[in-house]
Structure formats: structure tokens, C-alpha cells
mmCIF file of the N, C-alpha and C atoms, coordinates in Angstrom:
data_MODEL
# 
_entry.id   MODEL 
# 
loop_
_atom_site.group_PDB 
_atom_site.id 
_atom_site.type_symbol 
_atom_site.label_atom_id 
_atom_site.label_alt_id 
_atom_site.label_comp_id 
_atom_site.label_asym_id 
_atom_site.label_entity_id 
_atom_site.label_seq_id 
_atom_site.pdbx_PDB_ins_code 
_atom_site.Cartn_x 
_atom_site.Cartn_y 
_atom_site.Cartn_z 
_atom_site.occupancy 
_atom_site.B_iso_or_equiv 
_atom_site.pdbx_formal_charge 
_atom_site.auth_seq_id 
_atom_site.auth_comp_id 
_atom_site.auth_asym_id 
_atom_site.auth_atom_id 
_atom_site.pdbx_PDB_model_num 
ATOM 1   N N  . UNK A 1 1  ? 25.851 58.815 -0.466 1.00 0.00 ? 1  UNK A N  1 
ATOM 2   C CA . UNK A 1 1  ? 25.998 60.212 -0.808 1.00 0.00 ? 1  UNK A CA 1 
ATOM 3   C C  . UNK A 1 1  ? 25.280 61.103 0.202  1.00 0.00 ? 1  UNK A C  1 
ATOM 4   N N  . UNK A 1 2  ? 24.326 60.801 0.880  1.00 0.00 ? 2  UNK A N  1 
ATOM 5   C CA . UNK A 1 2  ? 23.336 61.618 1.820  1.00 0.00 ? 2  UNK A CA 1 
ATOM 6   C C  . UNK A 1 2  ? 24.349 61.677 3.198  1.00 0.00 ? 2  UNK A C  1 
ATOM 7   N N  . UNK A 1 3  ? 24.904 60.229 3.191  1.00 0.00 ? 3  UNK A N  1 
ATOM 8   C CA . UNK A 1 3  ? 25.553 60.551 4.365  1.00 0.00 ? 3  UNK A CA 1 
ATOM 9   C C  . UNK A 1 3  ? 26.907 61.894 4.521  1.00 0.00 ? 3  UNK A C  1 
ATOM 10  N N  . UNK A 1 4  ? 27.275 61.780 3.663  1.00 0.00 ? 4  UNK A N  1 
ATOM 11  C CA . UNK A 1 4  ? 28.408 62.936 3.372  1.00 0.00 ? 4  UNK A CA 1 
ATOM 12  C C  . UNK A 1 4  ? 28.024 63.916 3.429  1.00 0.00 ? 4  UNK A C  1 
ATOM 13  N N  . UNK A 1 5  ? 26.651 64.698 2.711  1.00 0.00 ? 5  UNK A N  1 
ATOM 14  C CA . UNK A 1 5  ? 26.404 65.746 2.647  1.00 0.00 ? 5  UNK A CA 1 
ATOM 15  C C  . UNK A 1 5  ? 26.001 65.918 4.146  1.00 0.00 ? 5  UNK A C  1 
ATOM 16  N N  . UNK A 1 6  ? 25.671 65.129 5.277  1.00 0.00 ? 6  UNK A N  1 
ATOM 17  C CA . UNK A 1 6  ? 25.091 65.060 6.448  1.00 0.00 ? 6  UNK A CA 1 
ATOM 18  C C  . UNK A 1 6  ? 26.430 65.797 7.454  1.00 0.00 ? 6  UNK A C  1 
ATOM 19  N N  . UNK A 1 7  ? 27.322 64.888 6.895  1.00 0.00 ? 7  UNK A N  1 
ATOM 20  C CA . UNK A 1 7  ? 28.947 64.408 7.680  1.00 0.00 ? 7  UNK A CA 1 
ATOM 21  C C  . UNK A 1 7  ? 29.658 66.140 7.688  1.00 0.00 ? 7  UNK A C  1 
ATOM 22  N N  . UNK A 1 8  ? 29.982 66.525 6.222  1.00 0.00 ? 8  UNK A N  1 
ATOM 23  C CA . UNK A 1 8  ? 30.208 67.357 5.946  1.00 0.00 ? 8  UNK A CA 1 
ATOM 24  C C  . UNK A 1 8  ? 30.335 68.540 6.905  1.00 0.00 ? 8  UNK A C  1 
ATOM 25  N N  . UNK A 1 9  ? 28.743 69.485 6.751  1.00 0.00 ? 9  UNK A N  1 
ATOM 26  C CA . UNK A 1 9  ? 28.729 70.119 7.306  1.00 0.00 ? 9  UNK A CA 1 
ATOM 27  C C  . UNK A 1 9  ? 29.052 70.282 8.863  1.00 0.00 ? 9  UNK A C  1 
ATOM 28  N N  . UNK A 1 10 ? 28.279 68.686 9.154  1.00 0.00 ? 10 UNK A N  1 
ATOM 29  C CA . UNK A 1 10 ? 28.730 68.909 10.880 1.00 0.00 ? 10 UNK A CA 1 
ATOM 30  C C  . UNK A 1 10 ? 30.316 68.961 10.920 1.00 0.00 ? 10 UNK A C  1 
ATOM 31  N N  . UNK A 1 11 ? 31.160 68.320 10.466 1.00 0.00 ? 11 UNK A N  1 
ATOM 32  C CA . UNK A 1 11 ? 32.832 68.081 10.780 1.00 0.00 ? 11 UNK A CA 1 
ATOM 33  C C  . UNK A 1 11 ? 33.250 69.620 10.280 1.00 0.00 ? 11 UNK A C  1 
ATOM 34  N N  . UNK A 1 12 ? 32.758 70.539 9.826  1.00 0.00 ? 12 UNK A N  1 
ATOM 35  C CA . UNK A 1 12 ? 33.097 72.030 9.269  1.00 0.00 ? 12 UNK A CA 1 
ATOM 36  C C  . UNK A 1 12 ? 32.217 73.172 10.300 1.00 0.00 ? 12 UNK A C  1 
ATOM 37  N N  . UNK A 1 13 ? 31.420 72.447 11.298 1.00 0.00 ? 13 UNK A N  1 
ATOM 38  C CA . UNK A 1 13 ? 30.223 73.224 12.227 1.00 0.00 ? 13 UNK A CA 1 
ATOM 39  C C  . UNK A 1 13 ? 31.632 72.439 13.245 1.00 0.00 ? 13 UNK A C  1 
ATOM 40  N N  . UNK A 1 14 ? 31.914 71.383 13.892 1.00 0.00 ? 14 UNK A N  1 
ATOM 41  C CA . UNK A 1 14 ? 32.964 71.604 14.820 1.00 0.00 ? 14 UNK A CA 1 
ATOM 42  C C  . UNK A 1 14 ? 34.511 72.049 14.913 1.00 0.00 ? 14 UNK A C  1 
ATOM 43  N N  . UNK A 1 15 ? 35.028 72.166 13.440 1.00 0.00 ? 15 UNK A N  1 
ATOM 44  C CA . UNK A 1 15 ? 35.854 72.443 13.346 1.00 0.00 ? 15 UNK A CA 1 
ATOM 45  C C  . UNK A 1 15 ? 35.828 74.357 13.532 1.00 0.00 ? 15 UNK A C  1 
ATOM 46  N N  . UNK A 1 16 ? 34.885 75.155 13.287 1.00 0.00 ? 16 UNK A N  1 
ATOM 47  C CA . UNK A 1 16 ? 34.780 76.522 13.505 1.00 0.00 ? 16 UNK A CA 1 
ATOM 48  C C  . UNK A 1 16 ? 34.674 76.873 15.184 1.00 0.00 ? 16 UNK A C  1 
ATOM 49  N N  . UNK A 1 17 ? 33.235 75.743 15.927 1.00 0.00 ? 17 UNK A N  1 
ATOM 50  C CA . UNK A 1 17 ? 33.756 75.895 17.084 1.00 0.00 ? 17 UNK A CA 1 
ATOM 51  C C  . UNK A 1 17 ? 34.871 76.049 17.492 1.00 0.00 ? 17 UNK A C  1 
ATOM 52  N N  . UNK A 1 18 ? 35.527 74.877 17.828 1.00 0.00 ? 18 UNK A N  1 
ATOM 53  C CA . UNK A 1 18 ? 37.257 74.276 17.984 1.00 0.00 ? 18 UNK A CA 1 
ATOM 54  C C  . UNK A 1 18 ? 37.784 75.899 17.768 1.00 0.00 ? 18 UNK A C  1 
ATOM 55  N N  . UNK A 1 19 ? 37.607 76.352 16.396 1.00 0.00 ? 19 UNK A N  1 
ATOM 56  C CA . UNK A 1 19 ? 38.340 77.501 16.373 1.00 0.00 ? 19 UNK A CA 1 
ATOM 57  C C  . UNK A 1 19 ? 37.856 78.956 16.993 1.00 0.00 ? 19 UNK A C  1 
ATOM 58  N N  . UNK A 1 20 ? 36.748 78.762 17.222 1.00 0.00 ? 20 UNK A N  1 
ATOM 59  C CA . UNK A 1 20 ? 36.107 80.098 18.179 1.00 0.00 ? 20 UNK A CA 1 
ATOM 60  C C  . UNK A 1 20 ? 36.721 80.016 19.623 1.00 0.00 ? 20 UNK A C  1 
ATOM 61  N N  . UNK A 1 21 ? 36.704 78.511 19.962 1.00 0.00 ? 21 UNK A N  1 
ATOM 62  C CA . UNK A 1 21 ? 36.859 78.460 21.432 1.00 0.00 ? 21 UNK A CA 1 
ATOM 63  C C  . UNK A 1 21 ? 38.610 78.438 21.513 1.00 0.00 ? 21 UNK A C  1 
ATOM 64  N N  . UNK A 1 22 ? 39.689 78.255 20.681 1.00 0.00 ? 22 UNK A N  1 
ATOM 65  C CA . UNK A 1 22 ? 40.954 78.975 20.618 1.00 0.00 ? 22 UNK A CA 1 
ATOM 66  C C  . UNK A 1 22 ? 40.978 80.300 20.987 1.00 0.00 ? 22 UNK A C  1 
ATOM 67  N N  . UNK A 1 23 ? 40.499 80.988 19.855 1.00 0.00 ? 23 UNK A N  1 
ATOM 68  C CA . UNK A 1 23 ? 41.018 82.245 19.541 1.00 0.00 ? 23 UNK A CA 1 
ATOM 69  C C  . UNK A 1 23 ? 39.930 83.033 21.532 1.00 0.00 ? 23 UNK A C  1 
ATOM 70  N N  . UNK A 1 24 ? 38.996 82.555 21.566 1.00 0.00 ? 24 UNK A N  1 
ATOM 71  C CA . UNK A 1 24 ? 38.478 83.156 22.953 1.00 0.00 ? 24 UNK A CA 1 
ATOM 72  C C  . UNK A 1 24 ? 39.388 83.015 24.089 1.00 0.00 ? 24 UNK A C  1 
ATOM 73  N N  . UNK A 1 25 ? 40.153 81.586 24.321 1.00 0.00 ? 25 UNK A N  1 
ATOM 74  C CA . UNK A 1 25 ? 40.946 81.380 25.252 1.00 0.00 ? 25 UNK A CA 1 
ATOM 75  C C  . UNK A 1 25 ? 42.466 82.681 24.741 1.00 0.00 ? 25 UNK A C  1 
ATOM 76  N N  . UNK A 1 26 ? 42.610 82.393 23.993 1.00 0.00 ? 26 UNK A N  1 
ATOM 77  C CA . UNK A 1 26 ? 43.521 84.073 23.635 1.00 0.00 ? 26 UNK A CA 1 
ATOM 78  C C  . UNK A 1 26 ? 43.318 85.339 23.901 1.00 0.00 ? 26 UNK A C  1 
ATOM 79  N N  . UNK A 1 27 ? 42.083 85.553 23.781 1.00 0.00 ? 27 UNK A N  1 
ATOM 80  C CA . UNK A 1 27 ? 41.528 86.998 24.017 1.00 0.00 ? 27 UNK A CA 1 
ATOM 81  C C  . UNK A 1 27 ? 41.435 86.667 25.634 1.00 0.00 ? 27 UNK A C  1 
ATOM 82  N N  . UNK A 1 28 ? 41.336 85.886 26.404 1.00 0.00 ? 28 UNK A N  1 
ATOM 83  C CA . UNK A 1 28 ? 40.526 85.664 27.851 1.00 0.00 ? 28 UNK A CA 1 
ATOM 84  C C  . UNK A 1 28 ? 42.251 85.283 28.527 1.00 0.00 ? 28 UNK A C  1 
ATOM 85  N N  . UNK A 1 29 ? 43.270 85.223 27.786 1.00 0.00 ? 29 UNK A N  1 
ATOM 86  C CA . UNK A 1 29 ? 44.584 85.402 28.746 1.00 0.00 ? 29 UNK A CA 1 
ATOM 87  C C  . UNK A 1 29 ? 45.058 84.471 29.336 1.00 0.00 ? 29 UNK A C  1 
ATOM 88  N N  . UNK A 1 30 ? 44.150 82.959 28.749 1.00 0.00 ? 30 UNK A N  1 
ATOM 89  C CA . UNK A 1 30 ? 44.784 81.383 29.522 1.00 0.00 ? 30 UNK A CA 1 
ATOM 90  C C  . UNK A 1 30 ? 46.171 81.110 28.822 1.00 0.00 ? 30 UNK A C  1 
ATOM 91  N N  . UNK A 1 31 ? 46.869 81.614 27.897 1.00 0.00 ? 31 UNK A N  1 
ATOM 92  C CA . UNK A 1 31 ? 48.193 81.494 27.325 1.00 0.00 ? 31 UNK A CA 1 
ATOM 93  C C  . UNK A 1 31 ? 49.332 82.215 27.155 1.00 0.00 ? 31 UNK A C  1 
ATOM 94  N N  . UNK A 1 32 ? 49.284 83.534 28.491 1.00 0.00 ? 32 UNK A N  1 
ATOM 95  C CA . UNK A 1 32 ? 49.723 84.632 29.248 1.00 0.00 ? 32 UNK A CA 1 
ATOM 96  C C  . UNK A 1 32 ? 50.729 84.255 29.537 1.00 0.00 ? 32 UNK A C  1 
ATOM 97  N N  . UNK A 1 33 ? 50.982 83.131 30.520 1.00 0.00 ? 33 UNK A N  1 
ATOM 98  C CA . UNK A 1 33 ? 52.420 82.845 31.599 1.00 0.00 ? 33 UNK A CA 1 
ATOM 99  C C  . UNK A 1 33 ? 52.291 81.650 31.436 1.00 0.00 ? 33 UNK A C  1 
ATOM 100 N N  . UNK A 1 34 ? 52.970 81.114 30.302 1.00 0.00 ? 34 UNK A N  1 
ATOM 101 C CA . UNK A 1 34 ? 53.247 79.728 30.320 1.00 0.00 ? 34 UNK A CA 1 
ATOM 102 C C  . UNK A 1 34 ? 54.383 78.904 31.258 1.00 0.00 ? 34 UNK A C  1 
ATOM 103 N N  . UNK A 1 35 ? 54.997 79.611 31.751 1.00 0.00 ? 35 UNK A N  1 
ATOM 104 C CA . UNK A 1 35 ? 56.198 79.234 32.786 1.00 0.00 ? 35 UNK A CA 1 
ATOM 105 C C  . UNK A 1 35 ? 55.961 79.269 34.336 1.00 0.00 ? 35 UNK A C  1 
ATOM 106 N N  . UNK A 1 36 ? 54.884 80.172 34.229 1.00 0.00 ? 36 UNK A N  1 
ATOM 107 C CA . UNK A 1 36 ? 54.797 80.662 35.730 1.00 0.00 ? 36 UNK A CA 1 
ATOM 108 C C  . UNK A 1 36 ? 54.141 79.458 36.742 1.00 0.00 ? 36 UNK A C  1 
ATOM 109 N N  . UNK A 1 37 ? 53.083 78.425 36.124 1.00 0.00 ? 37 UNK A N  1 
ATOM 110 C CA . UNK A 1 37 ? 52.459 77.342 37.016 1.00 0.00 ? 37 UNK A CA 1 
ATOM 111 C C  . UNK A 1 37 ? 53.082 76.543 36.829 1.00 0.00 ? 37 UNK A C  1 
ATOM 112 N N  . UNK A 1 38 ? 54.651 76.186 36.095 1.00 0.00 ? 38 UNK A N  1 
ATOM 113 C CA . UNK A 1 38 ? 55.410 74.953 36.121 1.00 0.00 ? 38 UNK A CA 1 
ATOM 114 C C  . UNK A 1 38 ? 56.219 75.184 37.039 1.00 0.00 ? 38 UNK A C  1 
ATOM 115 N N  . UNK A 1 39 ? 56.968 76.651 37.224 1.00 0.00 ? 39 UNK A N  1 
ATOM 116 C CA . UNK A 1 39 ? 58.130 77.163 38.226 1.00 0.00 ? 39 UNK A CA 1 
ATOM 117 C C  . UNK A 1 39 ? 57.548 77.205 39.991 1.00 0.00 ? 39 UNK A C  1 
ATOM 118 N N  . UNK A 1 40 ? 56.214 77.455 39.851 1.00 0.00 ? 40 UNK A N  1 
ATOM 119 C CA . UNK A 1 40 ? 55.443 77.781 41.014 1.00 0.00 ? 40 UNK A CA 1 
ATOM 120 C C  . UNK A 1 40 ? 55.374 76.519 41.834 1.00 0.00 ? 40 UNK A C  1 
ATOM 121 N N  . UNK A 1 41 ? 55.899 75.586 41.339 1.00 0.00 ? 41 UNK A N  1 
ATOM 122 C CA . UNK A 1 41 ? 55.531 74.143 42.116 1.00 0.00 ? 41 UNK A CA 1 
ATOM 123 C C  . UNK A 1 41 ? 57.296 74.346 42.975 1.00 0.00 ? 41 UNK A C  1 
ATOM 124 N N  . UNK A 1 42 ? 57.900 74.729 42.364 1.00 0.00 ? 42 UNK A N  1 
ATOM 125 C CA . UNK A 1 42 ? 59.525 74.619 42.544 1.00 0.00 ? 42 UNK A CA 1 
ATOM 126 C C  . UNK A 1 42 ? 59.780 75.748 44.041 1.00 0.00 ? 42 UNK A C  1 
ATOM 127 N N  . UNK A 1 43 ? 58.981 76.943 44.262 1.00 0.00 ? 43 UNK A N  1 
ATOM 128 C CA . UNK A 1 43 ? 59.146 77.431 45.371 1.00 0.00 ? 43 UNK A CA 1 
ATOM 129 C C  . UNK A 1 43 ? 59.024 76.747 46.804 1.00 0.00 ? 43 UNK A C  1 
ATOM 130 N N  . UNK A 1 44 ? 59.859 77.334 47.341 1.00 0.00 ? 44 UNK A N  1 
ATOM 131 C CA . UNK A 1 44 ? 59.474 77.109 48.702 1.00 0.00 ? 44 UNK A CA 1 
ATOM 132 C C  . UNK A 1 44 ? 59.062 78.151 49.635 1.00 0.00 ? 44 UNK A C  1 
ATOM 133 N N  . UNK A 1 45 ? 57.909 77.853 50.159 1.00 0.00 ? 45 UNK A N  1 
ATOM 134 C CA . UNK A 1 45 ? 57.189 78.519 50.905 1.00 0.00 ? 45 UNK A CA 1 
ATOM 135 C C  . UNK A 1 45 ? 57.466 77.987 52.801 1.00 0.00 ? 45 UNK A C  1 
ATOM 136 N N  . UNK A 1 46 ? 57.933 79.125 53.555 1.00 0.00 ? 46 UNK A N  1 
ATOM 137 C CA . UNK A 1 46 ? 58.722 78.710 54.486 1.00 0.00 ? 46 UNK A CA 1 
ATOM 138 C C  . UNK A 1 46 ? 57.254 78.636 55.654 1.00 0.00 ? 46 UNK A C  1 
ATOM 139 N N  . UNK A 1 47 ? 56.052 79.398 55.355 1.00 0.00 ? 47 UNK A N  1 
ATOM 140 C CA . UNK A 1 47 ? 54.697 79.446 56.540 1.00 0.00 ? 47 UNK A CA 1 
ATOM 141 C C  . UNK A 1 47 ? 54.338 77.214 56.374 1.00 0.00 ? 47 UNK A C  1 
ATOM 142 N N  . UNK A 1 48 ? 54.998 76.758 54.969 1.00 0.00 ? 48 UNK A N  1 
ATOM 143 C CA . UNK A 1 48 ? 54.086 75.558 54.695 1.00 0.00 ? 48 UNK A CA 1 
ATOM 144 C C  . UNK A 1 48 ? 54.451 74.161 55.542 1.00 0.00 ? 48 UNK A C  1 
ATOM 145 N N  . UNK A 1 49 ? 55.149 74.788 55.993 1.00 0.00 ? 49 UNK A N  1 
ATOM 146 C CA . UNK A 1 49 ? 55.672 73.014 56.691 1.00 0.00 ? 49 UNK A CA 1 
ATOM 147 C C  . UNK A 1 49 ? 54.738 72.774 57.949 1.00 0.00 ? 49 UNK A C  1 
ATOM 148 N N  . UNK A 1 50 ? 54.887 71.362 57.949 1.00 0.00 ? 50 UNK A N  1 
ATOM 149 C CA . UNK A 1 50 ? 54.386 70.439 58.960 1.00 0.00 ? 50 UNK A CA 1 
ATOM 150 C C  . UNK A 1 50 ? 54.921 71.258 60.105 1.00 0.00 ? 50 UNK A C  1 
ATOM 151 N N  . UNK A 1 51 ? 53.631 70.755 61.050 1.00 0.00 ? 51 UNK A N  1 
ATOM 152 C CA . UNK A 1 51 ? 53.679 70.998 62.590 1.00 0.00 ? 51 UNK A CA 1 
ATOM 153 C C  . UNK A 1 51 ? 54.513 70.418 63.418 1.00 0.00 ? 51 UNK A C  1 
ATOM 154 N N  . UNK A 1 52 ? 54.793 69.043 63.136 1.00 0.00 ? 52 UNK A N  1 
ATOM 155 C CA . UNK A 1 52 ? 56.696 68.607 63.882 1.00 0.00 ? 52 UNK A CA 1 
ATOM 156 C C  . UNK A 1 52 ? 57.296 69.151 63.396 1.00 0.00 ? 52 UNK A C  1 
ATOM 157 N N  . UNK A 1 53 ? 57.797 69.822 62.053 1.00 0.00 ? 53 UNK A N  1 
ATOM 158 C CA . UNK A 1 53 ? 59.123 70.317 61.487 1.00 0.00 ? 53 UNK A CA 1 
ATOM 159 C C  . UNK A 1 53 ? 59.224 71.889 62.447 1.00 0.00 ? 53 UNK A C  1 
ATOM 160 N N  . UNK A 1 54 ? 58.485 72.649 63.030 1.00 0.00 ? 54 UNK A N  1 
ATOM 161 C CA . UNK A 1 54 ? 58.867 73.641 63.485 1.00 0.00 ? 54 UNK A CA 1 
ATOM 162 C C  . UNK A 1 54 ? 58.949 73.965 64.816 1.00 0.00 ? 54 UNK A C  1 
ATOM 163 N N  . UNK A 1 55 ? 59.200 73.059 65.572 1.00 0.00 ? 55 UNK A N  1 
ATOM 164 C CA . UNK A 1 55 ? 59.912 72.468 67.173 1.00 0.00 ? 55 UNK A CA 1 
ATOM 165 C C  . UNK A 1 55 ? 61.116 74.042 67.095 1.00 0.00 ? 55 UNK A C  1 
# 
């Protein structure tokens, strides 16, 4: 029984973290452009090529 009352609180002390540190990443704009760093791999950037490719 001691152990529970021990268990308890801590698993309800990380579960509020967990939820502070959500709702901060919301307010702080990490879930803004969810498309934009998957599409960004897909450009081509014409300054990036190798030093033989531009003979």
C-alpha cells in the first residue's frame, strides 16, 4: 500500500509535465509547418552540385 501512494503521485507529477511540455511546444511554434521539412528535402538547389558536375 505505501508503495502506491509513493507510485501515484509521481506517475500524475510526470504525466502534468508531459503535458506542460506539449502545450509549450504549441505556444513556441514547433507544430507550425508540418509539410515544409518533408518537401524541403525534395528541392533542388542548382549552387549544390559537385565540383565535376559543373565542367
Amino acid at each position: 500500500m505505501n508503495g502506491i501512494a509513493l507510485l501515484i503521485p509521481i506517475a500524475l507529477g510526470l504525466g502534468l509535465i508531459g503535458l506542460a511540455a506539449f502545450f509549450w511546444s504549441l505556444r513556441s511554434g514547433q507544430f507550425d509547418d508540418l509539410d515544409g521539412a518533408a518537401l524541403r528535402i525534395l528541392i533542388d538547389d542548382e549552387g549544390d552540385a559537385p565540383m565535376e558536375d559543373q565542367k
